[in-house]
C-alpha positions as CSV (number, residue, x, y, z in Angstrom):
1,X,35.9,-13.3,53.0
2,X,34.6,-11.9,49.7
3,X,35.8,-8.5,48.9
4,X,32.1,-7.9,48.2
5,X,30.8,-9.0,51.2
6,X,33.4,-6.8,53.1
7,X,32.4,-3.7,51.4
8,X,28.6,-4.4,52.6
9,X,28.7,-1.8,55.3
10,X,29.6,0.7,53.1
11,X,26.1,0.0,51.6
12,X,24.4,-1.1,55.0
13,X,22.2,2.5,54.5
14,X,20.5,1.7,51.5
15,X,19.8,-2.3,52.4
16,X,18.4,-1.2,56.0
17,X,16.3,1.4,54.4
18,X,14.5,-1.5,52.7
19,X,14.4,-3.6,55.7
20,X,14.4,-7.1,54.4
21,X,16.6,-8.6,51.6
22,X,15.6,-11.4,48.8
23,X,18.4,-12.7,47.1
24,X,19.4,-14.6,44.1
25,X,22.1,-16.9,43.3
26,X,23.0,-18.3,40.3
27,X,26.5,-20.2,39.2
28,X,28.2,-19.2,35.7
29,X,29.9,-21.6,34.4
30,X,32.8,-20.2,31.3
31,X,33.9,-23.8,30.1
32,X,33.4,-27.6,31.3
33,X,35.9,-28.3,34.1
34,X,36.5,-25.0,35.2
35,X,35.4,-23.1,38.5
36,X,32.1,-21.8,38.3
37,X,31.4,-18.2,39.9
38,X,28.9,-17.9,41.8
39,X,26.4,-14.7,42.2
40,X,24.3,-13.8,44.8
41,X,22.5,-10.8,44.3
42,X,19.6,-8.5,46.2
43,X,16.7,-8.2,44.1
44,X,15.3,-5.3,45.5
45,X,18.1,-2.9,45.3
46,X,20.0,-4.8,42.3
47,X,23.3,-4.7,44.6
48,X,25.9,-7.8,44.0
49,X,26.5,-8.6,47.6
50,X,28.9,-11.9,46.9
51,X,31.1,-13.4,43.8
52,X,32.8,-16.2,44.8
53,X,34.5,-19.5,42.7
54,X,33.7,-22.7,43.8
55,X,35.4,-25.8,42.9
56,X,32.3,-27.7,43.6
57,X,28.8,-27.1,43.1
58,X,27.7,-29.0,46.2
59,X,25.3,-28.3,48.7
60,X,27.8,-27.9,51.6
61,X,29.5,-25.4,49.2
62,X,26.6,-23.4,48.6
63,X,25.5,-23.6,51.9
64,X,28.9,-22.3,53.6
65,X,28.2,-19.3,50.5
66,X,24.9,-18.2,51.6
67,X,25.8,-18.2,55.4
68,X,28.3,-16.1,54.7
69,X,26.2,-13.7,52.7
70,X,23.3,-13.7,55.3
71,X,25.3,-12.9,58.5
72,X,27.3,-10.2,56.6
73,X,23.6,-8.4,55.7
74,X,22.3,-5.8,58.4
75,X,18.6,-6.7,57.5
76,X,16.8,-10.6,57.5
77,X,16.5,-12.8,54.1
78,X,12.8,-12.9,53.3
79,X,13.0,-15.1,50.1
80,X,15.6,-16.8,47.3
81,X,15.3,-16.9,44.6
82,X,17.2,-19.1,41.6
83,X,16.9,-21.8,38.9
84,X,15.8,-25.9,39.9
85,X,19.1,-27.5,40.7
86,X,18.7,-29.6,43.2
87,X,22.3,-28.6,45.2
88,X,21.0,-25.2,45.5
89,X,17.3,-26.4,46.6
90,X,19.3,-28.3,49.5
91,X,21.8,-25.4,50.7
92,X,18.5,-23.2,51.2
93,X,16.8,-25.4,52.9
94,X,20.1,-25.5,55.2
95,X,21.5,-22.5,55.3
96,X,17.9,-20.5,56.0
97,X,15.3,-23.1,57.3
98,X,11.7,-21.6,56.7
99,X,12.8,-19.2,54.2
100,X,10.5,-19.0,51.1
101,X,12.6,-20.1,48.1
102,X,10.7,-19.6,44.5
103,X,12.0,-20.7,41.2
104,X,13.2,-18.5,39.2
105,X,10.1,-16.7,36.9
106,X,12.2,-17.4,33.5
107,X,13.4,-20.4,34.1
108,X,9.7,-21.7,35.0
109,X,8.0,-20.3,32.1
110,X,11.3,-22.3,30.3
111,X,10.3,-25.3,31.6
112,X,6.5,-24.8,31.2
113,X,6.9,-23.9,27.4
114,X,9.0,-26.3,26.1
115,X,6.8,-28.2,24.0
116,X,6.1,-25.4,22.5
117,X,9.5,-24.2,21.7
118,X,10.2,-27.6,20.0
119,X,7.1,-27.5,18.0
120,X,7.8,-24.0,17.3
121,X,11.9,-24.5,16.5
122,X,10.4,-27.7,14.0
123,X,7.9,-25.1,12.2
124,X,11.1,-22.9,12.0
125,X,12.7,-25.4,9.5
126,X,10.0,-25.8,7.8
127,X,9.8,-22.0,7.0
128,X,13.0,-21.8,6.2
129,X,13.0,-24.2,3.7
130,X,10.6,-22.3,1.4
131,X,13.1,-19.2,1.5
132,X,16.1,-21.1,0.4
133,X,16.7,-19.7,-3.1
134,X,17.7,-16.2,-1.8
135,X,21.0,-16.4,-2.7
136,X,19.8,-16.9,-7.2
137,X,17.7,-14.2,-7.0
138,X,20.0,-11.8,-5.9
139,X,22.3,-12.5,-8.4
140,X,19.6,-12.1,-10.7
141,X,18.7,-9.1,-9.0
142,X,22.4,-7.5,-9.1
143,X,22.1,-8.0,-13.0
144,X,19.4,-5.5,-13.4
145,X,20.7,-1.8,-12.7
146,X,18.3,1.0,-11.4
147,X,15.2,1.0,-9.0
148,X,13.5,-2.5,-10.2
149,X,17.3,-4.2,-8.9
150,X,17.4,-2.5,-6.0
151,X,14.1,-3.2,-4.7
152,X,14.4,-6.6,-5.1
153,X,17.4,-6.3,-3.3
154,X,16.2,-5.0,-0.8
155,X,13.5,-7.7,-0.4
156,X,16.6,-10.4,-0.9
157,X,18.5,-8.5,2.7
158,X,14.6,-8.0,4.4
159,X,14.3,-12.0,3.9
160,X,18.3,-13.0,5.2
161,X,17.6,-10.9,8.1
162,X,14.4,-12.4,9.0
163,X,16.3,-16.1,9.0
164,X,18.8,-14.9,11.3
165,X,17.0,-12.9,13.8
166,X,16.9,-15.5,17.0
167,X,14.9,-15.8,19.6
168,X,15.0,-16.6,23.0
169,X,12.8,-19.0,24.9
170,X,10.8,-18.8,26.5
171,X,9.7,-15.1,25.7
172,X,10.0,-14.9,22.2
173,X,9.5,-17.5,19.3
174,X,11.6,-18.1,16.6
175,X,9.2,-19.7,14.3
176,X,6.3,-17.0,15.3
177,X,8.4,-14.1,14.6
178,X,10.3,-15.8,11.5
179,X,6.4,-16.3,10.2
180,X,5.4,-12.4,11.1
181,X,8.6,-11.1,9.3
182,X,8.1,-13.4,6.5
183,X,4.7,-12.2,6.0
184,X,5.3,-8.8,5.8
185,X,7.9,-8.9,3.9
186,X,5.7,-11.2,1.4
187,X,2.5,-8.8,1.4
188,X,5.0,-5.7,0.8
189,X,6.4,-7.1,-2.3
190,X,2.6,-8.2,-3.4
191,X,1.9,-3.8,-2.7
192,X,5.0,-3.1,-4.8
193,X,3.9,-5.7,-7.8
194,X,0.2,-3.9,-7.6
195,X,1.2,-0.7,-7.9
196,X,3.2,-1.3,-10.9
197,X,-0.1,-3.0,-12.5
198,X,1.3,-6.5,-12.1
199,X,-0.6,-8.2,-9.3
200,X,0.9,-11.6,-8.0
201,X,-0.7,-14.6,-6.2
């Protein structure tokens, strides 16, 4: 038995005050070939209740898992909760027959966005390519001592740190916020240039 699972009791309090337990279980995976851990989780208290490696991902495997989770609890499963695979589908099904069991509410909206994403990553490229000379102006830039070279400076570090701030689907898009950033950091420099009487297209 899971050394998790055997320290359940000493928690028992907190999941009977609840009454009802839905659970999560998700397999991490370090490297191709290797064991992959899997977590089962209670979302309504946040408690860890198993870690175990499998060798095998299989729905017997996952099945055996979650029994063993579910008889060590002191209150009923009410609902699962975890990503599409299909093993995982099958070993609920199994291991608690009528139990509600939703996909996960990330990796749905994943799924439902990604046509998006791609046409957002592609409009990523694109924007990227127009801010490709970074690199000659700031050695321009580092040629010119006092305020006027370090401004544009300034703008050079506001632009490289616009083209490598990520994002992560599907809450956040790269090519979005690389188009925000990018903006700003264009109307800024059009302020600057005003104020010193030179106004810019």
């Amino acid at each position: 038995m899971d050394r998790l699972l055997d320290t359940l009791p000493e928690r028992a309090a907190q999941l009977a005050a609840q009454g009802r337990a839905i659970l999560a279980i998700d397999g991490l995976q370090p490297d191709v070939g290797h064991e992959v851990l899997w977590v089962v989780r209670d979302t309504l208290s946040g408690q860890v209740l198993c870690a175990r490696s499998l060798l095998s991902s299989a729905r017997a495997e996952l099945q055996c898992l979650l029994a063993d989770v579910t008889a060590a609890l002191p209150v009923p499963v009410v609902a699962v909760v975890s990503d599409g695979q299909h093993s995982i589908r099958q070993a609920v099904a199994a291991a608690l027959p009528g139990v509600p069991h939703q996909l996960c509410q990330f990796h749905y909206l994943k799924e439902a966005a990604r046509p998006l994403w791609e046409a957002d990553r592609h409009a990523k490229k694109e924007l990227k390519k127009l801010v490709r000379g970074v690199r000659p102006l700031e050695r321009v830039a580092e040629q010119r001592p006092g305020p006027t070279g370090e401004v544009a400076l300034g703008y050079c570090a506001a632009v490289r740190s616009a083209l490598t701030d990520d994002a992560r689907a599907p809450l956040v898009f790269g090519g979005l916020r690389l188009h925000e950033q990018l903006s700003g950091i264009h109307a800024s420099a059009r302020r600057a240039a005003q104020k010193r009487g030179r106004p810019r297209k």
